[in-house]
Jmol script that loads the backbone (N, CA, C; Angstrom):
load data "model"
ATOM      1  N   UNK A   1      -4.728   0.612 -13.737  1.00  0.00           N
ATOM      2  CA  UNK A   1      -3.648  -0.345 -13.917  1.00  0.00           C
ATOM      3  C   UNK A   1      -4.062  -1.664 -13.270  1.00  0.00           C
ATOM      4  N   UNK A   2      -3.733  -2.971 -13.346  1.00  0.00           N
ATOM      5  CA  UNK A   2      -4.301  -4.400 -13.412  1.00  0.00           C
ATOM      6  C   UNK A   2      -3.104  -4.287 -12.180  1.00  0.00           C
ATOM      7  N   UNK A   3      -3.726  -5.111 -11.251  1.00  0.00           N
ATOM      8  CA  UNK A   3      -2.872  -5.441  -9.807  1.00  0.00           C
ATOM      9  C   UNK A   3      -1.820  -6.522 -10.257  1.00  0.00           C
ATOM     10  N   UNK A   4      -2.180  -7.064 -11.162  1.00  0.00           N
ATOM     11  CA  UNK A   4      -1.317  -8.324 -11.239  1.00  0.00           C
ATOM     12  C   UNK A   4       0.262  -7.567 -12.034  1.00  0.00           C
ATOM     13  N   UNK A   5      -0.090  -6.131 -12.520  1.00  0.00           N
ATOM     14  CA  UNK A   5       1.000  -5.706 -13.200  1.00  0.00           C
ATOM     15  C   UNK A   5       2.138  -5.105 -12.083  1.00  0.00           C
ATOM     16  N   UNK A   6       2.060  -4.834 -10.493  1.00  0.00           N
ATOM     17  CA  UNK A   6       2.505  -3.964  -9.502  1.00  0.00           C
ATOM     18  C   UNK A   6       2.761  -5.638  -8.864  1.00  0.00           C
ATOM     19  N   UNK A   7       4.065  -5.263  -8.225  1.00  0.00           N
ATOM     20  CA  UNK A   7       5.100  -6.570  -8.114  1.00  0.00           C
ATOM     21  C   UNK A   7       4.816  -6.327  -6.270  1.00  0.00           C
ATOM     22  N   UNK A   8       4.564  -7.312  -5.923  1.00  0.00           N
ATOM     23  CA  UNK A   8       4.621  -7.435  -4.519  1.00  0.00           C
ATOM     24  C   UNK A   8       5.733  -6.945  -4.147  1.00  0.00           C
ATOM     25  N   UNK A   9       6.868  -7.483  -4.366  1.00  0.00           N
ATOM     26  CA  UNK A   9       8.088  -6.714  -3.910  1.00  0.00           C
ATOM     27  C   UNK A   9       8.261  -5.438  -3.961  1.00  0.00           C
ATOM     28  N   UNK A  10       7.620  -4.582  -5.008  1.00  0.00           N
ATOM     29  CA  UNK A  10       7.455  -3.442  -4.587  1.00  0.00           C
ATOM     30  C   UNK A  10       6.820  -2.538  -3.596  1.00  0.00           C
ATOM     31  N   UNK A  11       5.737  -3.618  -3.499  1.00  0.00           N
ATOM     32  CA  UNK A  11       4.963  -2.984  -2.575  1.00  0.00           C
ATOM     33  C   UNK A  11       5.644  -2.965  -0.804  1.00  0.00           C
ATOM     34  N   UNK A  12       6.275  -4.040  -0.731  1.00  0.00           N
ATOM     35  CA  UNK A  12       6.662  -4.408   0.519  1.00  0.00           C
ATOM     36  C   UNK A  12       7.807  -3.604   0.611  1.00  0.00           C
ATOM     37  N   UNK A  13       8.524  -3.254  -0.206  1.00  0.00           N
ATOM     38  CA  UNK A  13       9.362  -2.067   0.027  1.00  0.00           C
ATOM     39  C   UNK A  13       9.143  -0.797   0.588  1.00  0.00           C
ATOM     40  N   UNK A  14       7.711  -0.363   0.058  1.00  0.00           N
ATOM     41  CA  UNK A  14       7.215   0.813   0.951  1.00  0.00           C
ATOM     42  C   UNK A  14       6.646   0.862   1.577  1.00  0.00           C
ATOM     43  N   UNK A  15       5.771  -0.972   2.488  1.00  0.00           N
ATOM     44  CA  UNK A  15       5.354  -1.083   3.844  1.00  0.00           C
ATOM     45  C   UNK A  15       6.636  -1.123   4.493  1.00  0.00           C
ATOM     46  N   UNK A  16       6.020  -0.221   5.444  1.00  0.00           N
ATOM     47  CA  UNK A  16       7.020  -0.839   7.283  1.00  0.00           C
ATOM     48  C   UNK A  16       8.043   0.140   7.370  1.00  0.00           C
ATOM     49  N   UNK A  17       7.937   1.017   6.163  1.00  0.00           N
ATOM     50  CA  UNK A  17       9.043   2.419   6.891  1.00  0.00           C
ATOM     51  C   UNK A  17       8.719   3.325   8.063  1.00  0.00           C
ATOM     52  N   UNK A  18       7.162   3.545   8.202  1.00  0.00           N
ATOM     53  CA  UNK A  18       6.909   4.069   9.245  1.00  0.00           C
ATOM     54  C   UNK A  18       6.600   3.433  10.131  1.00  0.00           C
ATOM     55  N   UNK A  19       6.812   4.191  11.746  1.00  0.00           N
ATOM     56  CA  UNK A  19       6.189   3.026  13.002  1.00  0.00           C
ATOM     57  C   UNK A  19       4.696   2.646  12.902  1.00  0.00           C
ATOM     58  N   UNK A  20       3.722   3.276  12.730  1.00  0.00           N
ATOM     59  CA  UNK A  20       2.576   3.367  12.912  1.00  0.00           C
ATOM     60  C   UNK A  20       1.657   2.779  11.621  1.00  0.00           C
ATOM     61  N   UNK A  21       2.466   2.814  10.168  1.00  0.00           N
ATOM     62  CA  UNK A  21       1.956   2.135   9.123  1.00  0.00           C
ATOM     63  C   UNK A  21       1.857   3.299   7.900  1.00  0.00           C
ATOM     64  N   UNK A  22       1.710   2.454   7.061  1.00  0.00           N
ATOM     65  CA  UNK A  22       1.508   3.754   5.556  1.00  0.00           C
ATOM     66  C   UNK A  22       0.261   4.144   4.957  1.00  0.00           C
ATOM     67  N   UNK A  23       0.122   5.326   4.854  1.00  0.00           N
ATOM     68  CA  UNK A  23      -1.231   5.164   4.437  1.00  0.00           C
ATOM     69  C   UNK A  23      -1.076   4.994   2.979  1.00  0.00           C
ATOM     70  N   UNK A  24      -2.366   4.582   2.317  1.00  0.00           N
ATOM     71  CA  UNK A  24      -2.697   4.352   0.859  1.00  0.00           C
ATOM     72  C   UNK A  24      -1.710   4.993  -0.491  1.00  0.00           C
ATOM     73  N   UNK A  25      -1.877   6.524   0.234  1.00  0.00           N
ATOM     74  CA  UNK A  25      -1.206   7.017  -0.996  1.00  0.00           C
ATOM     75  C   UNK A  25      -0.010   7.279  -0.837  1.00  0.00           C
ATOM     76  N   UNK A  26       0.613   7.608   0.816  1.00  0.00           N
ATOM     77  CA  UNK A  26       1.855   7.245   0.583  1.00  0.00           C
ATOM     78  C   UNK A  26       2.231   6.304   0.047  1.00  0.00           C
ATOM     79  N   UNK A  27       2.252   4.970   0.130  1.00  0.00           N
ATOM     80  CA  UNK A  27       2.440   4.047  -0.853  1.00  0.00           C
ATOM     81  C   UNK A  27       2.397   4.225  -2.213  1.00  0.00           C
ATOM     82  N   UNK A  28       1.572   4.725  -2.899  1.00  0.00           N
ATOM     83  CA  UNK A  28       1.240   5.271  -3.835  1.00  0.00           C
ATOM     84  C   UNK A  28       2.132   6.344  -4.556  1.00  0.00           C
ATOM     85  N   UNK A  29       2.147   7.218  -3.708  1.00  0.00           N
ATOM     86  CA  UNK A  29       3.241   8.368  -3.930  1.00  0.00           C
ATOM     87  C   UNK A  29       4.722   7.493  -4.256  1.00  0.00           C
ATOM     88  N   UNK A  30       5.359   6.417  -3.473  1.00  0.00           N
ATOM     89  CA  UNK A  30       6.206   6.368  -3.805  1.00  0.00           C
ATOM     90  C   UNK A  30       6.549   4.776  -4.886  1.00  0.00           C
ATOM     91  N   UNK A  31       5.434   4.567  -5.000  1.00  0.00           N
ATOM     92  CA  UNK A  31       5.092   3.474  -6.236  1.00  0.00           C
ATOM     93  C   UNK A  31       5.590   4.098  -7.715  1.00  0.00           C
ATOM     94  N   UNK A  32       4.652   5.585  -7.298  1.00  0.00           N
ATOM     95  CA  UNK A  32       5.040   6.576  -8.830  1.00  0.00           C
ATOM     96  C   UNK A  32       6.348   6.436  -9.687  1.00  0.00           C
ATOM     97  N   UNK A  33       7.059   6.239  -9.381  1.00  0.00           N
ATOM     98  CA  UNK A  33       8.451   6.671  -9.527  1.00  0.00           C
ATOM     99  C   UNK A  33       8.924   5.032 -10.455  1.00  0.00           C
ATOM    100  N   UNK A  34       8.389   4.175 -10.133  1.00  0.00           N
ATOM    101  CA  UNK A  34       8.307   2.943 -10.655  1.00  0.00           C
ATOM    102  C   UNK A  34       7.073   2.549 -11.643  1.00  0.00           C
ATOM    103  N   UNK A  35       5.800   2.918 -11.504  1.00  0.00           N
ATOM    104  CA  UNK A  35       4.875   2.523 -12.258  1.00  0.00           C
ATOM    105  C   UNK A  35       4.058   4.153 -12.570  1.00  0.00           C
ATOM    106  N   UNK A  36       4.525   4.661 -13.852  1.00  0.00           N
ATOM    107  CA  UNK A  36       4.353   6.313 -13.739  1.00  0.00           C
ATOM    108  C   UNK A  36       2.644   6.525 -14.177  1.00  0.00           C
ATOM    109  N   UNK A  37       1.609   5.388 -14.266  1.00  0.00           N
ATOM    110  CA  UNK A  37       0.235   5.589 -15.015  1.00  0.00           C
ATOM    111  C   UNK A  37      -0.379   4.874 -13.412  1.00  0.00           C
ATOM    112  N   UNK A  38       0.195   4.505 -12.341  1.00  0.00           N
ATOM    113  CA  UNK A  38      -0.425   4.364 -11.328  1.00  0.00           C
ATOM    114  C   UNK A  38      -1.454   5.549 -10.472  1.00  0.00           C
ATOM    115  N   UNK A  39      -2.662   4.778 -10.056  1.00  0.00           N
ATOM    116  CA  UNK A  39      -3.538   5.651  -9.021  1.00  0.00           C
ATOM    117  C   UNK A  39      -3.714   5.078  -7.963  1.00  0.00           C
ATOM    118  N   UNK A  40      -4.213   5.385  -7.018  1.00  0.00           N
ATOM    119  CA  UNK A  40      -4.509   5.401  -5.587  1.00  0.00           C
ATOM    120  C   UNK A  40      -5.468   4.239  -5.874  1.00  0.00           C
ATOM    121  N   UNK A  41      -6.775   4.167  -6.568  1.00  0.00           N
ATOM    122  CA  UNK A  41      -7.474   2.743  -5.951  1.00  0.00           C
ATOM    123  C   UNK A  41      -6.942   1.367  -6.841  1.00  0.00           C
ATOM    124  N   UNK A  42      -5.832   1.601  -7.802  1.00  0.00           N
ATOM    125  CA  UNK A  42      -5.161   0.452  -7.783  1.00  0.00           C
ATOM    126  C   UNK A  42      -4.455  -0.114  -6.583  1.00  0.00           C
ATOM    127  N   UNK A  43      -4.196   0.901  -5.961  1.00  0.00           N
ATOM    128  CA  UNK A  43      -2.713   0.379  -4.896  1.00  0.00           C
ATOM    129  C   UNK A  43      -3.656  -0.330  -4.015  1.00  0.00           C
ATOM    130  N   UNK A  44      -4.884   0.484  -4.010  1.00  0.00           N
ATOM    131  CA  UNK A  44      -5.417  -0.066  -2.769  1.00  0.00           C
ATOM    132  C   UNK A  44      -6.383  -1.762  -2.866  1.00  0.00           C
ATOM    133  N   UNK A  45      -6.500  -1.877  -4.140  1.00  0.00           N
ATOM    134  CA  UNK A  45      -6.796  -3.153  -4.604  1.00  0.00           C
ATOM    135  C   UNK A  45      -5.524  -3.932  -4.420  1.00  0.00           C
ATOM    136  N   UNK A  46      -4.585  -4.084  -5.091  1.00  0.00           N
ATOM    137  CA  UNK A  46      -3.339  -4.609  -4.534  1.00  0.00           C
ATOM    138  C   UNK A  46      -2.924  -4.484  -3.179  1.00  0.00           C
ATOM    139  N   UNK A  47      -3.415  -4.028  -2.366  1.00  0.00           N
ATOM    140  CA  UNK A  47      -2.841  -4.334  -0.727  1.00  0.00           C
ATOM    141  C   UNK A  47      -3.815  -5.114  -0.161  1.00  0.00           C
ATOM    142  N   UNK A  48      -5.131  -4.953  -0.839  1.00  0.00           N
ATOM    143  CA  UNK A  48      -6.402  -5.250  -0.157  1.00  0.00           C
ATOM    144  C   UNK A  48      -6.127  -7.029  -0.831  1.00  0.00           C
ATOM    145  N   UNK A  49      -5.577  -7.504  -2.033  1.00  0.00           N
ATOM    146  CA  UNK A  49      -4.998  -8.622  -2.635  1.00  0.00           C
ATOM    147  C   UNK A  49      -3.916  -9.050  -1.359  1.00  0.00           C
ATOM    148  N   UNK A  50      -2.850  -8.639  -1.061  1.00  0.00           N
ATOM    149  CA  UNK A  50      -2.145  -9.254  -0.607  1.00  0.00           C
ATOM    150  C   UNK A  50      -2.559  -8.863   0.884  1.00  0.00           C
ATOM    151  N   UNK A  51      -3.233  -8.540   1.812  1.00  0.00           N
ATOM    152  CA  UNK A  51      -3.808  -8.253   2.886  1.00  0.00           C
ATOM    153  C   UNK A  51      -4.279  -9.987   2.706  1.00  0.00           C
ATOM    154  N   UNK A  52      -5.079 -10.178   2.070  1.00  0.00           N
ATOM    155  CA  UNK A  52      -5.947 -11.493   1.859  1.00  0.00           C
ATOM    156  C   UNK A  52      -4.933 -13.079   1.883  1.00  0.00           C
ATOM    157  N   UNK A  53      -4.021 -12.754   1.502  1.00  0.00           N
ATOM    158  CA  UNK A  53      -2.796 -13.511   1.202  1.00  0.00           C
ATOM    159  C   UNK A  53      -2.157 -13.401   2.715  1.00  0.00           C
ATOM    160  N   UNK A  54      -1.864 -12.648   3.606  1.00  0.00           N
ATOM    161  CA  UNK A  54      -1.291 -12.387   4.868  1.00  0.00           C
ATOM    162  C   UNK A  54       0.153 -11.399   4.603  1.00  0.00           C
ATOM    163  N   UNK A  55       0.586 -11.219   3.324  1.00  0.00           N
ATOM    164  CA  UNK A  55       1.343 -10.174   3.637  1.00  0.00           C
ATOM    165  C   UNK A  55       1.381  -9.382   4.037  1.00  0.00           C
ATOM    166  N   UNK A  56      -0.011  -8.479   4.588  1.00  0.00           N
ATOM    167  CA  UNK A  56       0.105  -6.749   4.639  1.00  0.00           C
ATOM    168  C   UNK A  56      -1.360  -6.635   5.737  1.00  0.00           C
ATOM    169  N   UNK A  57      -1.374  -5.867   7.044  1.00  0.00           N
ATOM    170  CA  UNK A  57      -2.323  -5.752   7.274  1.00  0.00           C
ATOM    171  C   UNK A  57      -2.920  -4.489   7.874  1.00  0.00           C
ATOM    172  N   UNK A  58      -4.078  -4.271   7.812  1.00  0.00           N
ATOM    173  CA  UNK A  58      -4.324  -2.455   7.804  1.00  0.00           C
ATOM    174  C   UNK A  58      -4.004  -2.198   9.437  1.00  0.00           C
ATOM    175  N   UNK A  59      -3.893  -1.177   9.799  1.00  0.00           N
ATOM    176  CA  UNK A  59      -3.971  -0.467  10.957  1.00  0.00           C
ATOM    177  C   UNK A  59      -4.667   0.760  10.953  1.00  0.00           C
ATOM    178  N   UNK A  60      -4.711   1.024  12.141  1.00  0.00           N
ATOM    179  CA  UNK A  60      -5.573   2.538  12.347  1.00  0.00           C
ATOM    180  C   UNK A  60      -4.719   3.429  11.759  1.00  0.00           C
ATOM    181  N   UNK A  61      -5.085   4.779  11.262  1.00  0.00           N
ATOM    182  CA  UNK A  61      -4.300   5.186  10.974  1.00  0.00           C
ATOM    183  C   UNK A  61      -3.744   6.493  12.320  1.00  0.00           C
ATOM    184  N   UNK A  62      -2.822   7.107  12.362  1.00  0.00           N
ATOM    185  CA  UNK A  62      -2.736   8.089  13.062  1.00  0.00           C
ATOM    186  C   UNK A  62      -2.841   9.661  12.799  1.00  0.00           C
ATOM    187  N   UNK A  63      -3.054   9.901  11.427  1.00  0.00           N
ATOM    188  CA  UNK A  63      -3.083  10.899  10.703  1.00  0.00           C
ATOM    189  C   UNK A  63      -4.269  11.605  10.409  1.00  0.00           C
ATOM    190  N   UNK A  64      -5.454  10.573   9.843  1.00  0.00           N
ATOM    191  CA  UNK A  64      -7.041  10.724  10.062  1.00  0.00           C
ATOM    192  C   UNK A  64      -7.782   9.459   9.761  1.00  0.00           C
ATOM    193  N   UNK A  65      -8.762  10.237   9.949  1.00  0.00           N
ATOM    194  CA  UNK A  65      -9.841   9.471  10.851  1.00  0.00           C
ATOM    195  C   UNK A  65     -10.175   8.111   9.765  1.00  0.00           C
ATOM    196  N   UNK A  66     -10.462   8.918   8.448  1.00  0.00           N
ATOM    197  CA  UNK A  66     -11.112   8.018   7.476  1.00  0.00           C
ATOM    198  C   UNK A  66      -9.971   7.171   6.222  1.00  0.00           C
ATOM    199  N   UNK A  67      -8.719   7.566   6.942  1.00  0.00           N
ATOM    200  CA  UNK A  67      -7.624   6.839   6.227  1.00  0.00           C
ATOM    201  C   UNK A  67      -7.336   5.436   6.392  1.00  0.00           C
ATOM    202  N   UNK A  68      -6.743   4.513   5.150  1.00  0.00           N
ATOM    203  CA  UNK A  68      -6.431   3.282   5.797  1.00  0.00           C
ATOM    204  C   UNK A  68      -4.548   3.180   5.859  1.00  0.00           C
ATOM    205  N   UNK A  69      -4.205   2.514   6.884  1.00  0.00           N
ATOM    206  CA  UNK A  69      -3.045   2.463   6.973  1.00  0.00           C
ATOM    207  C   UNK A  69      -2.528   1.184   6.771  1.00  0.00           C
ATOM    208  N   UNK A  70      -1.088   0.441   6.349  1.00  0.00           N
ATOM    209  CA  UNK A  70      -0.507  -0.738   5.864  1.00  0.00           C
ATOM    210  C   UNK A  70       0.464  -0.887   6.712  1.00  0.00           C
ATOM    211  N   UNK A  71       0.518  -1.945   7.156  1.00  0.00           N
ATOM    212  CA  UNK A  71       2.046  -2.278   7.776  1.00  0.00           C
ATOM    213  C   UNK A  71       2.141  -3.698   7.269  1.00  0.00           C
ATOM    214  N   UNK A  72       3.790  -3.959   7.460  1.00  0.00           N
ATOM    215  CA  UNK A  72       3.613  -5.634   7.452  1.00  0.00           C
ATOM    216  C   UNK A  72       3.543  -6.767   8.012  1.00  0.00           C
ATOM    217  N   UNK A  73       2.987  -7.786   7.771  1.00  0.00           N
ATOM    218  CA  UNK A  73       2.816  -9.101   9.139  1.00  0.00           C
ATOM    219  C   UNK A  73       4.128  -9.580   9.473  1.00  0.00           C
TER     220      UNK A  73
END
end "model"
wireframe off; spacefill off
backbone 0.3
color backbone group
């Protein structure tokens, strides 16, 4: 799916529910429900887009090691 088709506002809806940050596919997981042909390295092109922009920025994750996590600025 083309990043430009996944609405920032959506996305920022499912940063910042958790304390610690979201990982990839949670985001993802709950993108589904709105964009039903979505995958995991779209989302992550679109955060890694608006990461660049200053909306969104990664954190460690707390879950594992090799995960990336989202919160918002």
């Amino acid at each position: 799916m083309k990043i430009q088709l996944i609405s920032d506002a959506d996305v920022m809806n499912c940063v910042g529910k958790m304390h610690p940050g979201e990982p990839t596919y949670y985001i993802r997981n709950i993108l589904k429900y709105t964009y039903p042909n979505l995958d995991t390295p779209s989302v992550l092109r679109k955060l890694k887009d608006m990461e660049k922009r200053g909306l969104v920025k990664r954190t460690k994750s707390p879950f594992f090691k090799n995960n990336i996590s989202w919160t918002s600025v």
